[in-house]
C-alpha positions as MATLAB code, in Angstrom:
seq = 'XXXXXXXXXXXXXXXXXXXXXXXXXXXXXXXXXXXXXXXXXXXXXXXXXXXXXXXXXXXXXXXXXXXXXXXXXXXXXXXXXXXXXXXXXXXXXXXXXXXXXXXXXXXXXXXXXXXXXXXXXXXXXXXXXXXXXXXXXXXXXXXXXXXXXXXXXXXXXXXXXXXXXXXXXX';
ca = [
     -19.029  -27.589   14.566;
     -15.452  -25.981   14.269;
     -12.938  -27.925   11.704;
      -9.273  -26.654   10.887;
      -9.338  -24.442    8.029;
      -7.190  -25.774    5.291;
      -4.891  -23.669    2.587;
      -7.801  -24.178    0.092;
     -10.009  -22.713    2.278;
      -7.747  -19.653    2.706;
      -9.431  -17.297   -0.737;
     -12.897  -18.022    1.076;
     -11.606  -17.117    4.619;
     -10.191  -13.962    3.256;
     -13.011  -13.002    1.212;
     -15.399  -13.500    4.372;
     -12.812  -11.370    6.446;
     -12.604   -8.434    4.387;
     -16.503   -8.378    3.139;
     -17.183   -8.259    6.960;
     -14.708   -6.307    8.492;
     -14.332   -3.629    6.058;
     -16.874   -3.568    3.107;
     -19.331   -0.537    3.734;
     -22.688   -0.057    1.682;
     -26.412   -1.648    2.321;
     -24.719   -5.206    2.686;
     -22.593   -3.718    5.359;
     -22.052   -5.250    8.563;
     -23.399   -3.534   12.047;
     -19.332   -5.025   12.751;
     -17.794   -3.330    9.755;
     -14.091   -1.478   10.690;
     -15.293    2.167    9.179;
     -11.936    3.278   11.541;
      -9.898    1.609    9.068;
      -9.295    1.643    5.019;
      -8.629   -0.681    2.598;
      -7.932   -5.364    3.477;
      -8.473   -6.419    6.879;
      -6.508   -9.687    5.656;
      -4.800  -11.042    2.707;
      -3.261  -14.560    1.965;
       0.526  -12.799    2.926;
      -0.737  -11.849    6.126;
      -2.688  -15.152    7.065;
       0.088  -17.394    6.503;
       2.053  -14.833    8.180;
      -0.515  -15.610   11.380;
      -1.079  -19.496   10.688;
       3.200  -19.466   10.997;
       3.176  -18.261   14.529;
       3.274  -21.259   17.353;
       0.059  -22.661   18.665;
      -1.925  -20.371   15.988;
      -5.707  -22.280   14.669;
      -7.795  -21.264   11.928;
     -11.191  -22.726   12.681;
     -13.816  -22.470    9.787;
     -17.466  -23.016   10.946;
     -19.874  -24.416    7.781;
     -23.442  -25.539    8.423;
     -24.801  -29.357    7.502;
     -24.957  -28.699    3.077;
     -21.415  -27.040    3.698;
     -21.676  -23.303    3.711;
     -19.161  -21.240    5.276;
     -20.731  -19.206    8.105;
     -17.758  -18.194    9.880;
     -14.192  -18.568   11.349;
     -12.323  -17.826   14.030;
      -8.237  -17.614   14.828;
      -7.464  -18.987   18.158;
      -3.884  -18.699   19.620;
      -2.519  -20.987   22.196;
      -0.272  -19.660   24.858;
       1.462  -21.964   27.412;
      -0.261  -20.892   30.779;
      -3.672  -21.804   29.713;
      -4.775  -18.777   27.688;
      -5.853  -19.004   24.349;
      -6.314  -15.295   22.208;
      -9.335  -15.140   19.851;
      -8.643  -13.068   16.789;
     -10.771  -12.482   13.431;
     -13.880  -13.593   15.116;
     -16.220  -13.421   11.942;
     -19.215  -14.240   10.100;
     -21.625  -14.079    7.021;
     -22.657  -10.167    7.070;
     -26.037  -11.668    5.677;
     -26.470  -13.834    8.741;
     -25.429  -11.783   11.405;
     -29.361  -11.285   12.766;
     -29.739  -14.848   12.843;
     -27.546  -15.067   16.392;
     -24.457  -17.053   14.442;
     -21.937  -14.564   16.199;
     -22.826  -15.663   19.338;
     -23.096  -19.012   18.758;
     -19.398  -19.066   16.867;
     -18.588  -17.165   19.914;
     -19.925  -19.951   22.355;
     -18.211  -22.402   20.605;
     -14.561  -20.957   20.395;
     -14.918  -20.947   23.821;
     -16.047  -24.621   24.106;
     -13.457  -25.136   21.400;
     -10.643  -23.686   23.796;
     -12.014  -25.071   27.155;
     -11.540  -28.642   25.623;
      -8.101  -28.547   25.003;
      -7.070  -27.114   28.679;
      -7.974  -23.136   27.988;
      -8.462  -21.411   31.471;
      -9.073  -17.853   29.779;
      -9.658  -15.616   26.567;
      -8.104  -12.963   25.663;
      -8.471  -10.309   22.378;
      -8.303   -7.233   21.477;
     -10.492   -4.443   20.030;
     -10.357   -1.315   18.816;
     -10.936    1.078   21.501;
     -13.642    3.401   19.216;
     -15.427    0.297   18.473;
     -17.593    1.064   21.469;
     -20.557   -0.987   20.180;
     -18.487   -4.398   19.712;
     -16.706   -4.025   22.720;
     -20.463   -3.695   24.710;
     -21.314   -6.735   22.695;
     -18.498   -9.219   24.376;
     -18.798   -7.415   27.745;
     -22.796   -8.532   27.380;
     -20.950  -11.799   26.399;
     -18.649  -11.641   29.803;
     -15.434  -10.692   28.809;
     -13.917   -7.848   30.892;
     -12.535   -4.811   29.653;
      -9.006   -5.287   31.421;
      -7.679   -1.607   31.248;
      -4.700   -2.933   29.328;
      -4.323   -1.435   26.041;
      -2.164   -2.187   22.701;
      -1.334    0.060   20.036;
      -1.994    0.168   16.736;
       0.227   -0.557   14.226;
       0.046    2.452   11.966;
       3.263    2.278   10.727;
       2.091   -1.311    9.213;
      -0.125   -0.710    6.171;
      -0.366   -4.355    5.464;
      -3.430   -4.194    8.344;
      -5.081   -0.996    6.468;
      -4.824    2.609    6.139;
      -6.211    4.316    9.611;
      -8.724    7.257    9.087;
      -8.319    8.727   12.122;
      -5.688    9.585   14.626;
      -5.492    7.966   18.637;
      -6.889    4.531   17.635;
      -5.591    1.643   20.164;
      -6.933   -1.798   21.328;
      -8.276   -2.503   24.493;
      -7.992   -5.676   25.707;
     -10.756   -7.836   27.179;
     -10.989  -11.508   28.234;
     -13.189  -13.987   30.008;
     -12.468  -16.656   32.705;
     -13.514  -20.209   31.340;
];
């Protein structure tokens, strides 16, 4: 179900991202970042994440070939893999795919030795975050901040945003 994304699938990976994650309008996603303006990802950034140790990009296409989703998926040493950029087709979302990308990460990790998953979201993103607690990940209290001095991730529109971080036992 999950294959490693290769560079030519890289324009289609960011397209994806930044149509889900930040494009607002009828086509919208119920997950769009309306905290945030302008790319959620570009090809400068993504190698910039595919370059860090034990970092996967998993693409997710159905049987004819069709890109429904991806996922990043970082390795750490003590059995902990962090899920990052979690997404899929805005146009599919009702159709259960997040959950079942979701699922499979998961399996995905738990294959290869992963114990737990961990990621972070933005704290305002109160509806997302209920959706992985509903999921079973925990809201663990620990927080990140955001990088607003980095505009390579998007220009904030509002002040006090952070991550929380949640994660799930496998």
């Amino acid at each position: 179900m999950l294959t490693a994304a290769v560079e030519a699938d890289h324009p289609e990976i960011i397209a994806l991202t930044n149509r889900a994650f930040r494009e607002t309008g009828p086509q919208a996603s119920w997950n769009v970042e309306d905290l945030i303006d302008g790319e959620r990802i570009n090809e400068s950034l993504l190698r910039d994440d595919l370059a860090t140790p034990g970092a996967h990009l998993l693409i997710w296409r159905d049987e004819a070939g069709e890109h429904l989703g991806h996922v990043r998926m970082d390795e750490h040493p003590d059995g902990r893999w962090h899920l990052g950029m979690l997404t899929v087709r805005p146009d599919r979302q009702d159709a259960g795919l997040g959950r079942t990308l979701l699922a499979a990460s998961e399996d995905w990790a738990r294959a290869r030795g992963g114990r737990k998953i961990d990621m972070t979201v933005i704290h305002q993103r109160e509806t997302l975050i209920a959706w992985y607690v509903r999921r079973g990940y925990v809201v663990t209290g620990r927080t990140k901040p955001f990088p607003y001095d980095d505009t390579r991730f998007g220009r904030p529109t509002q002040a006090g945003l952070y991550f929380d971080v949640l994660e799930k036992a496998l």
